[in-house]
Structures are given as structure tokens and as C-alpha cells.
C-alpha positions as CSV (number, residue, x, y, z in Angstrom):
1,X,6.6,-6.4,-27.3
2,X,9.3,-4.0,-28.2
3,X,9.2,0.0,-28.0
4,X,10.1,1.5,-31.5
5,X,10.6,5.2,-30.9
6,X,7.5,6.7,-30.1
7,X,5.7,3.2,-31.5
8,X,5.3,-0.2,-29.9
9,X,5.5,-2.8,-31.7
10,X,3.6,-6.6,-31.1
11,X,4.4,-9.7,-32.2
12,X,2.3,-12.5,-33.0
13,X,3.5,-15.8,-30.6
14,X,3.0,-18.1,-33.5
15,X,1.3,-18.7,-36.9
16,X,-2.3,-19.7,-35.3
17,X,-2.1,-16.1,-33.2
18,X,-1.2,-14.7,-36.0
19,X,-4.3,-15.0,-37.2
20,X,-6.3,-13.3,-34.6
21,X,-3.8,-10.3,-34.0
22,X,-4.4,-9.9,-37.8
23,X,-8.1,-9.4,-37.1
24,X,-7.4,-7.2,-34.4
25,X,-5.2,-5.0,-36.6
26,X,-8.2,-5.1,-39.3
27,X,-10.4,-3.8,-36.7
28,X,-8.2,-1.5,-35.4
29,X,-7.2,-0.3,-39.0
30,X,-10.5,0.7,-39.5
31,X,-11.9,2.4,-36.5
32,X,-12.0,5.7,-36.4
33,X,-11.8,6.5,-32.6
34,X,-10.1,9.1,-30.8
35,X,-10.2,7.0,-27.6
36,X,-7.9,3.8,-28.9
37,X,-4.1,3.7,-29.3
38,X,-4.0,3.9,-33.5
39,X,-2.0,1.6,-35.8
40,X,0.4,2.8,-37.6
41,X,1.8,0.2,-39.8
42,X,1.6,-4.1,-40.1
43,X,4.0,-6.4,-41.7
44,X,6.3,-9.5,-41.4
45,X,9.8,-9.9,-39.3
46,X,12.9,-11.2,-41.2
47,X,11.9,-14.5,-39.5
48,X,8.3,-14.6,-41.0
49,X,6.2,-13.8,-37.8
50,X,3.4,-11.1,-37.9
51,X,3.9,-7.5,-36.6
52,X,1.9,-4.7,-35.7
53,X,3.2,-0.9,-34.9
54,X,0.8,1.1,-32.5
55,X,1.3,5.1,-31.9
56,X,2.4,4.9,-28.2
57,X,0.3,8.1,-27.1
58,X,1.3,10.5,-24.5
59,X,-0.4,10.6,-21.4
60,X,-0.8,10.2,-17.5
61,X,-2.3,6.9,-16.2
62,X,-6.1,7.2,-15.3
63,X,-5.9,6.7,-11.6
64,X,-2.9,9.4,-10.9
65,X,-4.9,11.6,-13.3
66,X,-7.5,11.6,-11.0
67,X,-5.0,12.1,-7.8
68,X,-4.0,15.3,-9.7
69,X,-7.7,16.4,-10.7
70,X,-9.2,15.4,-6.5
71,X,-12.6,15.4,-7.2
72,X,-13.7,15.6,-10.5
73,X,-17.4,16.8,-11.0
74,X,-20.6,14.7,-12.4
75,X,-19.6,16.5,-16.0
76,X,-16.1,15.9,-15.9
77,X,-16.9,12.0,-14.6
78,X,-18.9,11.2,-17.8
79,X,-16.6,13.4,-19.9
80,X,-13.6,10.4,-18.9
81,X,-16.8,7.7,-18.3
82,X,-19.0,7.6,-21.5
83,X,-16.0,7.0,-24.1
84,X,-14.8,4.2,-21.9
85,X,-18.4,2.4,-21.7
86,X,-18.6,3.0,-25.5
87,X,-16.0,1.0,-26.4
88,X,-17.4,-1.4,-24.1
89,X,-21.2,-1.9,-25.5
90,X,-18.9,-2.3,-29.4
91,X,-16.7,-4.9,-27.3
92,X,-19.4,-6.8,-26.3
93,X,-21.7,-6.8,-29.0
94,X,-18.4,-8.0,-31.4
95,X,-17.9,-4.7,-33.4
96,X,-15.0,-4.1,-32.2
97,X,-11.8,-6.6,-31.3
98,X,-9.8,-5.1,-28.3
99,X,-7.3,-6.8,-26.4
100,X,-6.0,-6.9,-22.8
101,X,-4.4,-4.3,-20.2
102,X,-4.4,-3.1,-16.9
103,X,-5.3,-0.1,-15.2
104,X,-2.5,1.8,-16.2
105,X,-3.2,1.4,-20.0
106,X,-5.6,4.0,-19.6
107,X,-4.2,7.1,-20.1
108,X,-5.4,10.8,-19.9
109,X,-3.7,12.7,-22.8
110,X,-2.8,16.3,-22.2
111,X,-6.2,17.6,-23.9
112,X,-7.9,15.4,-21.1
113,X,-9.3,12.3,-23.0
114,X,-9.4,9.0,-22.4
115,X,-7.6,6.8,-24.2
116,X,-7.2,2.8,-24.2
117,X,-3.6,1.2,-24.9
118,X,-4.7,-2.5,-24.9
119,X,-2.6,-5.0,-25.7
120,X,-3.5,-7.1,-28.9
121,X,-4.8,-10.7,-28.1
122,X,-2.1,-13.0,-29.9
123,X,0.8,-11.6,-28.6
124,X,3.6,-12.5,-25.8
125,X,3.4,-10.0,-23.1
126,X,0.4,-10.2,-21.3
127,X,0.6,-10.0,-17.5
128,X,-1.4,-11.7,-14.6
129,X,-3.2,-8.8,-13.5
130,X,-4.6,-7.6,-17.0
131,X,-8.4,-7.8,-17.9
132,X,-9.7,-8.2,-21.2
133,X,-11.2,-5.4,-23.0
134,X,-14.4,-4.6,-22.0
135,X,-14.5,-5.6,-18.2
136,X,-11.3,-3.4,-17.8
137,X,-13.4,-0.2,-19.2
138,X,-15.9,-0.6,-17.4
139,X,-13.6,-0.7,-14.4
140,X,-12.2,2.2,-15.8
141,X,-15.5,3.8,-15.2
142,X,-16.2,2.8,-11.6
143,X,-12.8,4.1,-10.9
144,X,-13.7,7.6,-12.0
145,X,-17.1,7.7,-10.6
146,X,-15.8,6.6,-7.4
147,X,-13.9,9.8,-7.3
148,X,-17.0,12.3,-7.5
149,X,-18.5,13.5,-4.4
150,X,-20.9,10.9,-2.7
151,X,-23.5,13.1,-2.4
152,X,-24.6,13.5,-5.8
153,X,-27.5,12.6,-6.3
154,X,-26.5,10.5,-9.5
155,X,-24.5,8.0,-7.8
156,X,-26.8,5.2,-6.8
157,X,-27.9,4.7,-10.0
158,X,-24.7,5.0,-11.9
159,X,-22.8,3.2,-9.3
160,X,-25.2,0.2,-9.5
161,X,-25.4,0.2,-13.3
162,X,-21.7,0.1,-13.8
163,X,-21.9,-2.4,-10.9
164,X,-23.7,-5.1,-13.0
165,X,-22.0,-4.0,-16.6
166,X,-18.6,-5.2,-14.8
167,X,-19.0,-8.9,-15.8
168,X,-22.5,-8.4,-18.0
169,X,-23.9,-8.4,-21.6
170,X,-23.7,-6.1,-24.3
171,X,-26.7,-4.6,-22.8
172,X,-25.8,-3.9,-19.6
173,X,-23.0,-1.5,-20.5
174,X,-25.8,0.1,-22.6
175,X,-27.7,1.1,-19.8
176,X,-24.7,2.1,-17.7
177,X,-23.9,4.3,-20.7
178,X,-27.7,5.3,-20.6
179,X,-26.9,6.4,-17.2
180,X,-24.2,8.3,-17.4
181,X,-25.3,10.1,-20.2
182,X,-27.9,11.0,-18.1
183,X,-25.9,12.3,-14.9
184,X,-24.4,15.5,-16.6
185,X,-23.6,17.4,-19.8
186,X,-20.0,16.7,-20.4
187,X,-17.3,19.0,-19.3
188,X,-13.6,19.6,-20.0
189,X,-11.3,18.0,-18.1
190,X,-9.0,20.4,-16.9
191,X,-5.8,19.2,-14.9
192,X,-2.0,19.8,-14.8
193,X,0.5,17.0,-14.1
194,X,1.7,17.5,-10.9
195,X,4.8,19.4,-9.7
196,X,7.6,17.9,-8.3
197,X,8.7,19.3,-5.2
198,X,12.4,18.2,-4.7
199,X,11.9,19.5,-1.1
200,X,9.9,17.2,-0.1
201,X,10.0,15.9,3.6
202,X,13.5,18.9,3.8
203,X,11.9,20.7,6.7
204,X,12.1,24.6,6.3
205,X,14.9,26.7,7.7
206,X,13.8,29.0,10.5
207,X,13.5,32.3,9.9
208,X,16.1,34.2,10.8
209,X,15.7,36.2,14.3
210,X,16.5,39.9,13.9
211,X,19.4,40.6,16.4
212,X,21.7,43.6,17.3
213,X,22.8,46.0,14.4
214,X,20.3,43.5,12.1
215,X,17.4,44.5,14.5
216,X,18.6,48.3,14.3
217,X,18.7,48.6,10.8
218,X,15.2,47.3,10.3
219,X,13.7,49.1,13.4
220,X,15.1,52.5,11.6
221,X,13.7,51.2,8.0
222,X,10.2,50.5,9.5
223,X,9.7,52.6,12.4
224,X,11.8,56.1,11.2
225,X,15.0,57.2,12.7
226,X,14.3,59.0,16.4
227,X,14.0,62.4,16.5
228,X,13.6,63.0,20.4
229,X,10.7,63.2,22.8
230,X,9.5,59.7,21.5
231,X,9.2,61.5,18.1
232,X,10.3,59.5,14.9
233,X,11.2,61.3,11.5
234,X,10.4,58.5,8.6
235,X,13.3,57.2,7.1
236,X,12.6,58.3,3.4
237,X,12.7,62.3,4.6
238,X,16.1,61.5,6.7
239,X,17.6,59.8,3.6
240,X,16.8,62.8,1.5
241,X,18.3,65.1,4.1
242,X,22.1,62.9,4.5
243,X,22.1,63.0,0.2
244,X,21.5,66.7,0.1
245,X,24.3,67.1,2.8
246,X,26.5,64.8,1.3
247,X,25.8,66.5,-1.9
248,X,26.7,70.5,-0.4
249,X,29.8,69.1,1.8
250,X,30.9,67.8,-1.7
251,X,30.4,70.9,-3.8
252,X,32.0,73.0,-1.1
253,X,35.0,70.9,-1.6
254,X,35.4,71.1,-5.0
255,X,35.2,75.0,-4.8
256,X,37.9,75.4,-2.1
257,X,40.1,72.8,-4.1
């Protein structure tokens, strides 16, 4: 794998894969889903071996998504679900070629969907943990829906369903699809990535402890200046009164200059 810009690029190991990351790419060429990582070009290396480009989309893992969202609601859950567990039932029935990838290959854009960055089957650069395509969206799916609040009423069901599409049939996913789709109308996803607080574990100054002419100034500011017998005359009218003295003092200056 190599990054190219804002592409990555795959390589086929060797002629034989090259045959199946070609029919990957066919597939991929031709889908039209807003939920998989789109090709963007195929060709041949100076030294003969198959490549493929794919857009490398901008996004926020799945799981830290869902840090930043906290608990997402039954709508939001098969808003991020249902695309996942479609791409699962076309997996599984064989209309559709996906690849491998791990948890962190499924990515939230910035206009909250769901999208797969799988890594092409015929390639160098799989890892130990990845899944293949299916069984990691349907994990995918649990993950969210472990998120939402256990008391909905929706979660046994769904939570079994998705239970038993994890390692099942075509048909399985379709009725943990047929599930979700059930739970909720869809709703936006609506998140921000999160702030970074460069203060982190810096514990806060104290505040600052009025003292002496400090404490003064502020007692006269908030209270009023005293004006005898416990009275107070507020600090605004006081203010007023030293500018308009200042101001005659001045102008009787100037005239006996």
C-alpha cells in the first residue's frame, strides 16, 4: 500500500492476485454507493504489477465518533447501522466483492455517514486483526447499537439479530437489517470532532484573594464610597461629582492664567 496525495494506492502481490483485485476493482468501478471508499483510477506499475487508486475519504473512525456523539438515539443508531448491514446482505449474497479491514476503516465523514475503507483482497498489507468484509460490518453495527440506551425497547431484538448475522448467511443480515429498519426512522447524525484541550490535567490557578488597596478599590466599586452614618453614595454619582470638579478647578485656572 502506498498513500498518493489524498489517494491510496494497492498493489496486487503477484500475477494470480492480480486477478482477484481486478474483480474487486470491477465491482468497485461500478457500484454506485455513497457508503464505500470510490476508485479513482487502475493501471500497471513500471514493473508490470496491477494497481488500483482509491479516494482516501475524510473522516473520524467509528468508535471515537461515537465517544464524541455519547449516546446516540434509536434514529441516529440505524442512520450509521442500516448502510453497514446493506453492504453486508450484497457481501454475502456475492453482489458485491469487498475486502478486509479493521474497526478503524470505518469512518464517519463530516456529513455523518458511514463509510467503509476496506482493503482489496490481493494485496500486501493486510494485518492480523482485520475481518473480512461482511463480518466486520456487521460488527460495525453491534458496536453502534451497543452505544444506545439499554432501555429501549428495541434492543433485544436488534441485539440478538445482529448477534446471529455476525458469522451467518446472507439471510441473516437480512433480517438484522429488517430489524433495524424497524427500530426508528433515520435521523441525522449530528457530532463535532472533539476539542482539544491543551490544559489538560494543568490544574487551575487559584483565584486571586482580594487584599489591601485591591480589596479597597473593589469594596468602593461594588458597595459606593462611604458617605457617613453607615451611609454609602454609589460610585457612579461620586465619579460624576470628582470630573465636574476636576473640570471647574481646571477652567478656573485657565481664566486666572
Amino acid at each position: 500500500m502506498q498513500m498518493v496525495t489524498d489517494h491510496v494506492r494497492w498493489v496486487a502481490s503477484d500475477v494470480a492476485d492480480a486477478r482477484v483485485l481486478l474483480a474487486w476493482a470491477a465491482d468497485r468501478a461500478s457500484a454506485d454507493c455513497r457508503h464505500l471508499a470510490p476508485l479513482v483510477a487502475i493501471g500497471r506499475l513500471p514493473d508490470a504489477r496491477l494497481a488500483v487508486d482509491v479516494l482516501h475519504p475524510v473522516g473520524t473512525p467509528l468508535t471515537t465518533a461515537l465517544d464524541t456523539l455519547g449516546t446516540p438515539t434509536t434514529g441516529v443508531a440505524v442512520t450509521l447501522s442500516r448502510p453497514l448491514l446493506e453492504l453486508a446482505v450484497a457481501e454475502r449474497s456475492g453482489a458485491l466483492s469487498l475486502g478486509t479491514g479493521g474497526l478503524d476503516d470505518v469512518l464517519v465523514d463530516d456529513a455523518g455517514a458511514v463509510v467503509l475503507c476496506d482493503r482489496p483482497p490481493g494485496t500486501d498489507g493486510a494485518r492480523g486483526t482485520d475481518q473480512d468484509g461482511a463480518r466486520l460490518l456487521v460488527l460495525a453495527a453491534r458496536v453502534v447499537w451497543e452505544r444506545t440506551d439499554p432501555g429501549d425497547p428495541t434492543r433485544p431484538l436488534v441485539d440478538g439479530a445482529i448477534a446471529a448475522a455476525l458469522d451467518g448467511d446472507a439471510e441473516t443480515v437480512r433480517v438484522a437489517l429488517a430489524h433495524v429498519r424497524a427500530a426508528a426512522a433515520p435521523r441525522p447524525v449530528r457530532w463535532e470532532p472533539p476539542a482539544h484541550d491543551l490544559l489538560v490535567g494543568v490544574p487551575a490557578e487559584p483565584a486571586a484573594v482580594d487584599t489591601g488597596i485591591l480589596a479597597t478599590a473593589r469594596g468602593v466599586v461594588v458597595q459606593g464610597v462611604p458617605w457617613g452614618g453607615g451611609r454609602r453614595l454609589p460610585f457612579r454619582s461620586a465619579l460624576v461629582g470628582v470630573v465636574v470638579a476636576v473640570g471647574v478647578t481646571a477652567a478656573a485656572v485657565f481664566a486666572l492664567g
